[in-house]
C-alpha positions as CSV (number, residue, x, y, z in Angstrom):
1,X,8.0,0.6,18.4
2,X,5.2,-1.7,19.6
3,X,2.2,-1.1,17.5
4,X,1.1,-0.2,14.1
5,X,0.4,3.7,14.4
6,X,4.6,3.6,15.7
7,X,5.1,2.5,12.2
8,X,2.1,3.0,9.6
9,X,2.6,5.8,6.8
10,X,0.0,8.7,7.4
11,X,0.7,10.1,4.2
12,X,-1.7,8.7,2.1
13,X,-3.1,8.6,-1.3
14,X,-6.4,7.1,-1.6
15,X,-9.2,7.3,-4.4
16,X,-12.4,7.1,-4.8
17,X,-14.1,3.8,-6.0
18,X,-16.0,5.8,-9.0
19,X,-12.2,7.3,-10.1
20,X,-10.6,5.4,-13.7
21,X,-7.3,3.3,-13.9
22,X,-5.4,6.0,-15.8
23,X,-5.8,8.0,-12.2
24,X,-4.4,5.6,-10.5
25,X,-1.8,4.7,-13.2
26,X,-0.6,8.8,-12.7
27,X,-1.0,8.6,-9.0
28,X,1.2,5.6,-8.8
29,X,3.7,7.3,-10.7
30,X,3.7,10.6,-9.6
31,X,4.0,9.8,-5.9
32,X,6.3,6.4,-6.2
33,X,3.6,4.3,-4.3
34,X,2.3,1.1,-5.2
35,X,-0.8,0.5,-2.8
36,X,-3.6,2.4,-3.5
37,X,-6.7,2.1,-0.7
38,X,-9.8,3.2,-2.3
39,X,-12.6,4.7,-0.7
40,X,-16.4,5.0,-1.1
41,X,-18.6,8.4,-1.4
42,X,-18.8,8.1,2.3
43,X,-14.9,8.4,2.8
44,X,-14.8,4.8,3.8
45,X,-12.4,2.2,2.6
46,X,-13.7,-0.1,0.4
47,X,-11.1,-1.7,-1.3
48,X,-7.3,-1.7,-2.4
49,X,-5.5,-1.2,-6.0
50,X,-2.1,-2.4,-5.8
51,X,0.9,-1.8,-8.5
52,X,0.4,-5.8,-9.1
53,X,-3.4,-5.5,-10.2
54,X,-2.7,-2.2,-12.7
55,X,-0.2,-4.7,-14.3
56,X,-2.9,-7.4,-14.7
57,X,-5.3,-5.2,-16.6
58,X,-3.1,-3.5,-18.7
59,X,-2.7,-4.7,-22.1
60,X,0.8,-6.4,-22.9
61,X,3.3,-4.5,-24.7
62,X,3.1,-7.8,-26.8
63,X,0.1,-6.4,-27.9
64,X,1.8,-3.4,-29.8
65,X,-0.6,-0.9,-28.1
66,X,1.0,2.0,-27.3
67,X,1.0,4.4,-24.2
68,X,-1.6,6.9,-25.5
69,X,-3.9,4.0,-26.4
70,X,-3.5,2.5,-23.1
71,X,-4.3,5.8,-21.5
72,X,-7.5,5.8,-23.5
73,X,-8.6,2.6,-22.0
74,X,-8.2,2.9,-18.7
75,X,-10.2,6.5,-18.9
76,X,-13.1,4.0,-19.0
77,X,-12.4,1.4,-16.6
78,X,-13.7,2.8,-13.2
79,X,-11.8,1.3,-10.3
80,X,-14.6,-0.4,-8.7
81,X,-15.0,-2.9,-11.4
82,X,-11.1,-4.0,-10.9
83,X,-10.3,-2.8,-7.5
84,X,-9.9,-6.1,-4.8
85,X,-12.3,-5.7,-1.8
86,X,-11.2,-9.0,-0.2
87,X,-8.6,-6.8,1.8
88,X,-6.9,-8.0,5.3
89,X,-6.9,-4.6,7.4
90,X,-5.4,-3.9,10.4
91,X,-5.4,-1.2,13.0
92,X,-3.4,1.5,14.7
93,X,-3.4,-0.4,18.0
94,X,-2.6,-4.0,16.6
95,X,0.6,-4.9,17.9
96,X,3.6,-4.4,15.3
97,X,4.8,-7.9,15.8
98,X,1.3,-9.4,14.8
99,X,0.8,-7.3,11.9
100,X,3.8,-8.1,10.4
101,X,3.1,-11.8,10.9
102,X,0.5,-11.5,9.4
103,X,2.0,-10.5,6.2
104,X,4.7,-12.8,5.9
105,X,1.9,-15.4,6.3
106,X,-0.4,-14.3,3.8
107,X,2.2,-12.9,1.3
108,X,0.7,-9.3,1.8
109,X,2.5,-6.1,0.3
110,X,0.5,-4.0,2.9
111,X,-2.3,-3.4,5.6
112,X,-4.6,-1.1,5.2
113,X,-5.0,0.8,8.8
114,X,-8.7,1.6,9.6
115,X,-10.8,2.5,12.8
116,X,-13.8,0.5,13.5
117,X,-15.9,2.4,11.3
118,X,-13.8,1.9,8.2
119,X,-12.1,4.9,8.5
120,X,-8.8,4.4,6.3
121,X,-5.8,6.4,8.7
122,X,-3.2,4.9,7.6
123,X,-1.4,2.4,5.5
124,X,1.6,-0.5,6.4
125,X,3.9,-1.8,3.8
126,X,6.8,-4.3,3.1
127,X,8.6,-0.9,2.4
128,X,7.6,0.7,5.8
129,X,9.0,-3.1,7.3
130,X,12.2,-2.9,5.5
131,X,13.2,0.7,6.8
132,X,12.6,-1.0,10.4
133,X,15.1,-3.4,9.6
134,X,17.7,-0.9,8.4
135,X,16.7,1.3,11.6
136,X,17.3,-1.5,13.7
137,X,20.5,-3.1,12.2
138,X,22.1,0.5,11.9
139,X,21.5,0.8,16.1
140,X,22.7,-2.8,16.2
141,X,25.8,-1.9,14.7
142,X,26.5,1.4,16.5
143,X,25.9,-0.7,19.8
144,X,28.7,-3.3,18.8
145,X,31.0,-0.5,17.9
146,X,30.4,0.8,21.4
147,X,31.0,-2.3,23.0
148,X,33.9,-2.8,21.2
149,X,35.4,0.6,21.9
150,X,34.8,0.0,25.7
């Protein structure tokens, strides 16, 4: 694996900018993800949602409001008005090694993967990262037990 498109998930989930938190609250759960890319009317992406930013607009269990009520109040907060649009991207032919870097550096839990018009094709995550590791430690380990038999 060199680049980002030998690693990036293609199987993506992203909404669009005019959609509400409690979609992204289901979506999150539903398919076990925790990045959300958002896009614009015009399929481009626009901005990100992660697991993080739900948890910093909910209200606090503290609070005593309960699931339903919180469900009612995110049907009215559209995504653009909490959605981050500062977002880092990358692209499918950024080297791996770079992208990862990059990351680390900036304490990111993904890249969003776009082409040059701000087409979103994929996405990279500390998860996606972390599965490279186990890939590459499992080979590592099959290659000493080779050696060893020898």
């Amino acid at each position: 694996m060199k680049y980002v498109a030998d690693l990036m998930t293609r199987d993506i989930f992203p909404l669009k900018y005019d959609q509400t938190l409690n979609v992204v609250r289901l979506l999150m759960r539903t398919v076990h993800i925790r990045h959300v890319p958002i896009l614009d009317k015009n399929e481009k992406f626009i901005g990100l949602l992660s697991h993080r930013d739900l948890l910093a607009y909910s209200i606090s269990k503290l609070a005593d409001i309960n699931p339903l009520e919180q469900k009612e109040i995110d049907r009215h907060i559209p995504i653009k008005d909490v959605m981050r649009t500062e977002i880092a991207t990358t692209t499918e032919n950024t080297k791996l090694i770079d992208a990862i870097k990059m990351m680390m550096q900036n304490k990111f839990g993904c890249l969003p993967v776009v082409d040059s018009e701000k087409n979103l094709k994929g996405i990279i995550t500390e998860e996606d990262i972390s599965r490279l590791a186990i890939r590459l430690l499992e080979k590592e380990d099959e290659r000493r037990k080779l050696v060893q038999i020898k």
